[in-house]
C-alpha positions as CSV (number, residue, x, y, z in Angstrom):
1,X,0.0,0.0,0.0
2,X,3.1,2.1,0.7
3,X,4.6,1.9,-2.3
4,X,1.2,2.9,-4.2
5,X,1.3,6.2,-2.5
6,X,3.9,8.7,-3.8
7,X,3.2,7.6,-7.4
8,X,-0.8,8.9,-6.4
9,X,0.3,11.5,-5.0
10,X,2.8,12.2,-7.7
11,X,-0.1,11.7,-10.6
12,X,-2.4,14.2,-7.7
13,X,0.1,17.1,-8.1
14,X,0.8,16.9,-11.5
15,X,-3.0,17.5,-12.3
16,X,-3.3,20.4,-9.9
17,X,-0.2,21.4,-11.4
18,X,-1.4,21.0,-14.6
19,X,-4.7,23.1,-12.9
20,X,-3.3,25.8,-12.1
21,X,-0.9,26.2,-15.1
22,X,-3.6,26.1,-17.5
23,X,-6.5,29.6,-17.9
24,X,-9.3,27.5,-16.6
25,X,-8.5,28.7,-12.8
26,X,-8.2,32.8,-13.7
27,X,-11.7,32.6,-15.9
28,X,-13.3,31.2,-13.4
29,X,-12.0,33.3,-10.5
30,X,-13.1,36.4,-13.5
31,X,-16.0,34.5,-14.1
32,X,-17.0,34.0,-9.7
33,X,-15.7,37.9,-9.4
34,X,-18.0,39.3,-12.0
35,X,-21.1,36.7,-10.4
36,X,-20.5,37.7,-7.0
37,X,-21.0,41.7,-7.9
38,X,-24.5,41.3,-9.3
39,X,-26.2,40.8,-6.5
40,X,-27.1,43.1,-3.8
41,X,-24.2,44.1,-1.2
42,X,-26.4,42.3,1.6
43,X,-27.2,39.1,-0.5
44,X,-23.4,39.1,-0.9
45,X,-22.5,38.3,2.6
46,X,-24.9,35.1,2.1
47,X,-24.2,34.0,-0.9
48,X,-19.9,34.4,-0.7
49,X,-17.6,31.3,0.1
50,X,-17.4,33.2,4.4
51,X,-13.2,33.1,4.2
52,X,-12.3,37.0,4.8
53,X,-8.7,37.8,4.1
54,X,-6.9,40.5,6.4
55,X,-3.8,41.9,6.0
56,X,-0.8,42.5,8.4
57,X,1.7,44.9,7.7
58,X,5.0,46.7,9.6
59,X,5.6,50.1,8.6
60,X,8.5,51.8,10.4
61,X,7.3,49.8,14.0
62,X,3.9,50.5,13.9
63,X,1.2,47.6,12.7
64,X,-1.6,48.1,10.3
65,X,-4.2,45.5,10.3
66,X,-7.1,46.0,7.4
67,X,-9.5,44.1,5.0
68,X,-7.8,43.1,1.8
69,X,-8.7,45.2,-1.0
70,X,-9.1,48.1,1.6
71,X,-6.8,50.8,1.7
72,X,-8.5,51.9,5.6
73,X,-6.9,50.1,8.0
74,X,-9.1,48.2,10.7
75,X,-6.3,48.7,13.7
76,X,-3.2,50.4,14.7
77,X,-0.7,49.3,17.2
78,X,3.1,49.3,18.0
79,X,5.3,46.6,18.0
80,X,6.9,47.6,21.4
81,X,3.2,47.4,22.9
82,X,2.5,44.3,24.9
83,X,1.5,40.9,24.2
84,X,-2.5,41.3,25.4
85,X,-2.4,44.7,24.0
86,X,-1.6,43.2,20.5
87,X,-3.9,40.6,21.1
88,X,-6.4,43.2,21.9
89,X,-6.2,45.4,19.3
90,X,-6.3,41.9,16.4
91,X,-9.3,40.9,18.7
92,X,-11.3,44.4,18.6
93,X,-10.6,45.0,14.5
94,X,-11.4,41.2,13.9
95,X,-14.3,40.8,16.1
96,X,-17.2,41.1,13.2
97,X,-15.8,38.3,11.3
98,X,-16.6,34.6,12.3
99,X,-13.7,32.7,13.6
100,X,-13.7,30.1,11.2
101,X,-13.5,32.9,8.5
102,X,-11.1,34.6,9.8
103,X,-7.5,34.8,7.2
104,X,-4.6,36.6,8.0
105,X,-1.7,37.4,5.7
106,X,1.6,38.6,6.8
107,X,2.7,41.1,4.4
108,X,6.8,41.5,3.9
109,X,8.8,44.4,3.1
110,X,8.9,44.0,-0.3
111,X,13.2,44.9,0.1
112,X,13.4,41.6,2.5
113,X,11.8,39.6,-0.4
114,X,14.5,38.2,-2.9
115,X,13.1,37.6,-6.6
116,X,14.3,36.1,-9.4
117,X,12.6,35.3,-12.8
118,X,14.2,31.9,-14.7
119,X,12.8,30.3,-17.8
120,X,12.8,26.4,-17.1
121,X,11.4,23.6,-19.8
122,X,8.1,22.8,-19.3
123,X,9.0,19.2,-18.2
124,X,9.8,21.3,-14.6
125,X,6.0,22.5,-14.3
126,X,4.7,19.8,-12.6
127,X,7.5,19.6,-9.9
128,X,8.5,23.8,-9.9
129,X,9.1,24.2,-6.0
130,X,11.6,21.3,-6.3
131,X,12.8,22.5,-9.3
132,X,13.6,25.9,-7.3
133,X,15.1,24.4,-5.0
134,X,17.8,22.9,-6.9
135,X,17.7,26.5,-8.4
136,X,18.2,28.1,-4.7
137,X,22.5,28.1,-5.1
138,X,22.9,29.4,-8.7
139,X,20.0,31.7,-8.3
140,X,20.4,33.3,-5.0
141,X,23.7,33.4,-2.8
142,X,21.8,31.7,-0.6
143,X,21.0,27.9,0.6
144,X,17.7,26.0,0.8
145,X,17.9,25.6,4.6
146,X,18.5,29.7,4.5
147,X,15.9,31.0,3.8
148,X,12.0,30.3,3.1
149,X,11.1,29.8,-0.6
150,X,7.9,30.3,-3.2
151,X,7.7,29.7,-6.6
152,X,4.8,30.6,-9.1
153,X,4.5,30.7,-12.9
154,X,4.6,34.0,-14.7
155,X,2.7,35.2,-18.0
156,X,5.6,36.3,-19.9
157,X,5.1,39.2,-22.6
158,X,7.6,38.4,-24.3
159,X,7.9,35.0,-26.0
160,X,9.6,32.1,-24.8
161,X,11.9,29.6,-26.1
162,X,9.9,26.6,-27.2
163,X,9.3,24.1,-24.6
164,X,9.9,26.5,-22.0
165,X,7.7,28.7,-19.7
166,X,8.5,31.5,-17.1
167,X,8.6,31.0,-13.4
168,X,9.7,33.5,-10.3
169,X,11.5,32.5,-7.2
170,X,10.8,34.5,-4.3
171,X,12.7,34.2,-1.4
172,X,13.6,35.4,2.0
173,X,15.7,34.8,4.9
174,X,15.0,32.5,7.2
175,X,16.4,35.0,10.3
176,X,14.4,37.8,9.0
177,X,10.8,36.0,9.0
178,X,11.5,33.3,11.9
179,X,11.7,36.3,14.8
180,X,8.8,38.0,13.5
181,X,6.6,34.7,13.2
182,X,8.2,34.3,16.5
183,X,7.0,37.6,18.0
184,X,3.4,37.4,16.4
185,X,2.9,33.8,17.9
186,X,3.6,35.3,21.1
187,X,0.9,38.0,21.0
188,X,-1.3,35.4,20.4
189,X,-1.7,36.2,16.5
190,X,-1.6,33.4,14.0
191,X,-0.7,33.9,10.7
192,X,-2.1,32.2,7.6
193,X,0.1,33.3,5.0
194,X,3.2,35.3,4.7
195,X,3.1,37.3,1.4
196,X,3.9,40.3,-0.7
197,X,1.5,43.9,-0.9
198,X,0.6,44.5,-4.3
199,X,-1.8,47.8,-4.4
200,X,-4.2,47.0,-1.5
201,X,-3.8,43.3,-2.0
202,X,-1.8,41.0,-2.0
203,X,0.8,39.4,-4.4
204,X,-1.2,35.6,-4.2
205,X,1.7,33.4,-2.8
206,X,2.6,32.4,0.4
207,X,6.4,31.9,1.8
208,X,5.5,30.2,5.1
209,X,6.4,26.8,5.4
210,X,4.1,24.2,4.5
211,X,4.4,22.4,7.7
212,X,3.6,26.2,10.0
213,X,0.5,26.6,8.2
214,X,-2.6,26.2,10.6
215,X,-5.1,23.8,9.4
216,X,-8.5,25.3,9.3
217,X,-11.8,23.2,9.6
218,X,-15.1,24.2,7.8
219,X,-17.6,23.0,9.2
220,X,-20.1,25.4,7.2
221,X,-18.4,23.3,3.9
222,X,-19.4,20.1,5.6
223,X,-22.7,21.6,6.1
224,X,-23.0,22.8,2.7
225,X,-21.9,19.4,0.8
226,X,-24.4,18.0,3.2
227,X,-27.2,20.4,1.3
228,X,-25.8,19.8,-1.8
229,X,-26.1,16.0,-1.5
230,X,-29.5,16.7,-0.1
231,X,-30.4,18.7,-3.0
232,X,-29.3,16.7,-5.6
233,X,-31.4,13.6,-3.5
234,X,-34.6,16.0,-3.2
235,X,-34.1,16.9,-7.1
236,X,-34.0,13.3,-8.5
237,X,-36.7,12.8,-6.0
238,X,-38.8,15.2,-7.6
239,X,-37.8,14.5,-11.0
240,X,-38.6,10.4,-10.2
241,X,-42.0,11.5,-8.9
242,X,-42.6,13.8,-12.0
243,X,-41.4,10.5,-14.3
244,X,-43.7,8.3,-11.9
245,X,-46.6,11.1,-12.0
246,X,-46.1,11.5,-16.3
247,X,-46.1,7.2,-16.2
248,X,-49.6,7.1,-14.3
249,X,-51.1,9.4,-16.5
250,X,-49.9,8.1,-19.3
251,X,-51.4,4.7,-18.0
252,X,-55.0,6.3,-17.4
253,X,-54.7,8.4,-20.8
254,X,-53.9,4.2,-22.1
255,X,-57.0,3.0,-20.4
256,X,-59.2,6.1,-21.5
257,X,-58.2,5.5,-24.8
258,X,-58.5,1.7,-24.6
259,X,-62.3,2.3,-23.0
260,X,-63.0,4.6,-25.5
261,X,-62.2,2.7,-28.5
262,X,-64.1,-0.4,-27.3
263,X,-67.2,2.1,-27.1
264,X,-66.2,3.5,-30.6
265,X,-66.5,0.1,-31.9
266,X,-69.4,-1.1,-30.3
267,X,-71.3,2.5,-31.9
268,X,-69.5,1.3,-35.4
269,X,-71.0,-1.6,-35.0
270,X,-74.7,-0.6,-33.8
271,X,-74.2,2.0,-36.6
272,X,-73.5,-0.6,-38.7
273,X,-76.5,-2.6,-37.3
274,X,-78.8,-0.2,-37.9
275,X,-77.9,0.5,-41.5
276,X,-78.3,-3.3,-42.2
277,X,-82.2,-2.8,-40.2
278,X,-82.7,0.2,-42.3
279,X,-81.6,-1.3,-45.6
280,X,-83.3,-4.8,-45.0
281,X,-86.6,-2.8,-43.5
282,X,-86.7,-0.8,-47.1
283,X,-85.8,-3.4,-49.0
284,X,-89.1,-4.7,-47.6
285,X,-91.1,-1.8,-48.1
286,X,-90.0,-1.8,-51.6
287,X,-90.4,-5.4,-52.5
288,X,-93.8,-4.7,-50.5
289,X,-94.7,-1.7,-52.5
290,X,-93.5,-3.5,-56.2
291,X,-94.6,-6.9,-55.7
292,X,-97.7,-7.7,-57.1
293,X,-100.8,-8.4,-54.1
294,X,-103.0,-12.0,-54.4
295,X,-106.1,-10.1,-53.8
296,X,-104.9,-7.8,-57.3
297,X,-103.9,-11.0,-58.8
298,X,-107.4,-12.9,-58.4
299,X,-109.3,-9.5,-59.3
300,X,-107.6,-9.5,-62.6
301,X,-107.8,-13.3,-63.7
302,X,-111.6,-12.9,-62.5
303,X,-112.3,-9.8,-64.5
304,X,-110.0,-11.6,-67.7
305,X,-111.5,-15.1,-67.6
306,X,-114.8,-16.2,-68.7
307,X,-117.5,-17.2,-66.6
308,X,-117.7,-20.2,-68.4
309,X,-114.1,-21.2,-67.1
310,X,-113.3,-21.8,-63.3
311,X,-109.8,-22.4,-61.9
312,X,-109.5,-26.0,-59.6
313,X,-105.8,-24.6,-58.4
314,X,-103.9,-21.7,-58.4
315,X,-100.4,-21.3,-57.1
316,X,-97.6,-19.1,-57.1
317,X,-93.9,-19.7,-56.4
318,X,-91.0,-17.7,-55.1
319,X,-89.7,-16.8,-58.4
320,X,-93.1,-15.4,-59.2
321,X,-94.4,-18.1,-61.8
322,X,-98.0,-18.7,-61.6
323,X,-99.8,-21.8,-61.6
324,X,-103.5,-22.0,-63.7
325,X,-105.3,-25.5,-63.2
326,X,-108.4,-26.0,-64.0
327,X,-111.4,-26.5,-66.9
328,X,-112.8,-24.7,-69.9
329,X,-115.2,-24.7,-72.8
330,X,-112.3,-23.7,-74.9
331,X,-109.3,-23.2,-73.5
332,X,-106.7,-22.2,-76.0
333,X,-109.1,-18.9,-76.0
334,X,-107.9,-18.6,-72.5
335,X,-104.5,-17.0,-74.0
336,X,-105.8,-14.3,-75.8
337,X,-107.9,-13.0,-72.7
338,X,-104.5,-13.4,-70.2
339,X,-102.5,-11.4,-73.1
340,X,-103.4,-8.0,-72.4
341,X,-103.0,-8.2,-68.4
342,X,-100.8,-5.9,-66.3
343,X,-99.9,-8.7,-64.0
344,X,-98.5,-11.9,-65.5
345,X,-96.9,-12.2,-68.8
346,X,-95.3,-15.2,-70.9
347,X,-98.8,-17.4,-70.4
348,X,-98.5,-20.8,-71.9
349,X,-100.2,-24.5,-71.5
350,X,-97.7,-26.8,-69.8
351,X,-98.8,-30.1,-71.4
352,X,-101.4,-30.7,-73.7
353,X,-104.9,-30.0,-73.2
354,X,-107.7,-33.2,-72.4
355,X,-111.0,-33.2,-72.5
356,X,-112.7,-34.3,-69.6
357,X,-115.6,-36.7,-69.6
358,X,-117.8,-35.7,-66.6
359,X,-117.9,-32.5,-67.6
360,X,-117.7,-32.2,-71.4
361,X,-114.8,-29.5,-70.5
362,X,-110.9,-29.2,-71.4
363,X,-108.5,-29.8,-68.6
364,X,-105.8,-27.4,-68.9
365,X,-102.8,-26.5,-66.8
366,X,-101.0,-22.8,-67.2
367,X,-98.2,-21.3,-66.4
368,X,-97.1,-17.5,-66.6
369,X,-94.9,-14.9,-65.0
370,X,-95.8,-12.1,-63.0
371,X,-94.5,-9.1,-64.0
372,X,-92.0,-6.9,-62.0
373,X,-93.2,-3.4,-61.5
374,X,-90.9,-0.8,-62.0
375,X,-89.7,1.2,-58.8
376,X,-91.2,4.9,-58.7
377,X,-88.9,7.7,-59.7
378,X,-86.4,9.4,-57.5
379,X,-88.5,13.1,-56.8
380,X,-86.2,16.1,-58.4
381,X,-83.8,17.5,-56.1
382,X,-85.1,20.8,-54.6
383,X,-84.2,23.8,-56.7
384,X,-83.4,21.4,-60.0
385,X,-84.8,22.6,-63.3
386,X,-88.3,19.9,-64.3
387,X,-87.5,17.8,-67.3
């Protein structure tokens, strides 16, 4: 497990190395500035990441203490003042700003501060504070256990050989900074980062040792990835409930659709229904209507044959052929009176004609066809010229 460690951490720094080199970490500090300055000064104060940088500065024995960015300072004192007057003073200017906020940046004579700008190949980005040290003897005319070191990557004007890039090394005595760490830990004030003034700033690096700097604890960022995890739970909660809610209706909008369909099809089909009733009810009346009546049928062969003549039987069939049996004086004069009727057609003797003895008659059996009566014209349609 050991041995897995430096090359992680190795492959760690190289990424943040990599991180920091690149422009992605000034836009989005651009980017965060120009964000934070749209809302409303008191919305601010909510909405901002709580760390408050201050600034510590020695000017000619006298210490100034103000907000970075400020050029006001927040509290005076003198360095030959005592230990819980020091403490005081930090106490009384820093006593609006939550502990756990609370930064403070010792700020070096800029004339203590040795600085040198090198151009090293870019295969020394990933490692540059190692890289400076080995730089400490031919750069400075001092040693690496002299003095207390920074190193940051500069944006050069002026092009640089290929494969190369341009870093500072910054760099100051380890018996200049060690007594005044010493004298500010015993007023009581801790320091978070020893740095350069630049305007009301500060230059952005940090010469203390690694293993001095206090470690701070944020709670409120424990609290706050705690929301955030909430968050993102409550937000796919409510986007599973909208998929669950959009499902379920989707389901009922399925079964509405399913119900009415089955009742669109039963109405096709009682629709359907009744046109058959209709057509097969008119079909009816019409074959009603057309087809020729029994009662018509008898008046006519009643009023046509003689009186002479009777009928024994008299049938019809379904395809409308008429059946004549029965006995006449003469009954091939039986055609000529049948010839002229409106109601059968095509009368002729099926078999031949015998005389019957009893009655001194002819026995005669004829057939004919009733006649189909034309359906009545369709009435003109309204507004239509009359033929």
């Amino acid at each position: 497990m050991n041995t897995l460690l430096p090359p992680l951490r190795s492959g760690r720094d190289r990424l943040r190395q990599a991180w920091r080199s690149s422009p992605c970490p000034a836009f989005f500090a651009w980017w965060g500035t120009e964000l934070r300055a749209l809302p409303p000064p008191r919305w601010r104060g909510w909405l901002g990441d709580g760390v408050a940088w201050h600034l510590l500065q020695q000017e000619q024995g006298q210490w100034t203490l103000r907000r970075a960015g400020e050029a006001q300072p927040l509290a005076r004192w003198f360095a030959d003042d005592d230990a819980l007057a020091q403490r005081a003073a930090v106490s009384t200017a820093l006593q609006a700003v939550d502990r756990e906020d609370r930064r403070l940046a010792l700020l070096l004579d800029p004339r203590t501060v040795l600085r040198r700008a090198v151009s090293l190949p870019l295969a020394a980005r990933s490692q540059l504070a190692q890289v400076m040290a080995f730089e400490m003897d031919r750069q400075t005319p001092f040693t690496v256990e002299q003095v207390h070191y920074a190193a940051r990557e500069l944006t050069s004007p002026t092009p640089v050989a290929a494969a190369h890039f341009r870093a500072e090394l910054l760099a100051t005595p380890r018996n200049t900074l060690d007594p005044l760490l010493a004298r500010l830990a015993a007023a009581g004030v801790v320091v978070d980062a020893v740095d350069l003034p630049e305007g009301n700033g500060r230059l952005g690096i940090n010469l203390l040792p690694p293993a001095r700097r206090p470690h701070h604890v944020h709670p409120r960022r424990r609290w706050n990835r705690a929301l955030a995890v909430a968050c993102l739970a409550l937000l796919l909660l409510v986007l599973g409930q909208y998929l669950h809610n959009r499902r379920q209706a989707l389901v009922r909008m399925q079964a509405q659709v399913e119900s009415m369909r089955a009742d669109a099809q039963q109405v096709l089909a009682l629709r359907q229904q009744l046109q058959d009733n209709a057509g097969a009810a008119g079909f009816l009346v019409q074959r009603k209507q057309h087809a020729t009546t029994m009662l018509a049928l008898l008046a006519d062969l009643t009023r046509r044959l003689p009186d002479s003549a009777w009928l024994e039987r008299l049938s019809i069939d379904t395809d409308g052929q008429v059946g004549m049996q029965g006995q006449s004086p003469q009954a091939a004069r039986l055609l000529d009176a049948l010839k002229d009727s409106p109601l059968i057609t095509d009368a002729s003797f099926q078999g031949s004609i015998q005389p019957d003895a009893v009655t001194g008659k002819e026995r005669f059996y004829l057939v004919a066809q009733l006649r189909q009566a034309s359906a009545p014209a369709a009435a003109p349609a309204s507004g239509g010229s009359a033929p």
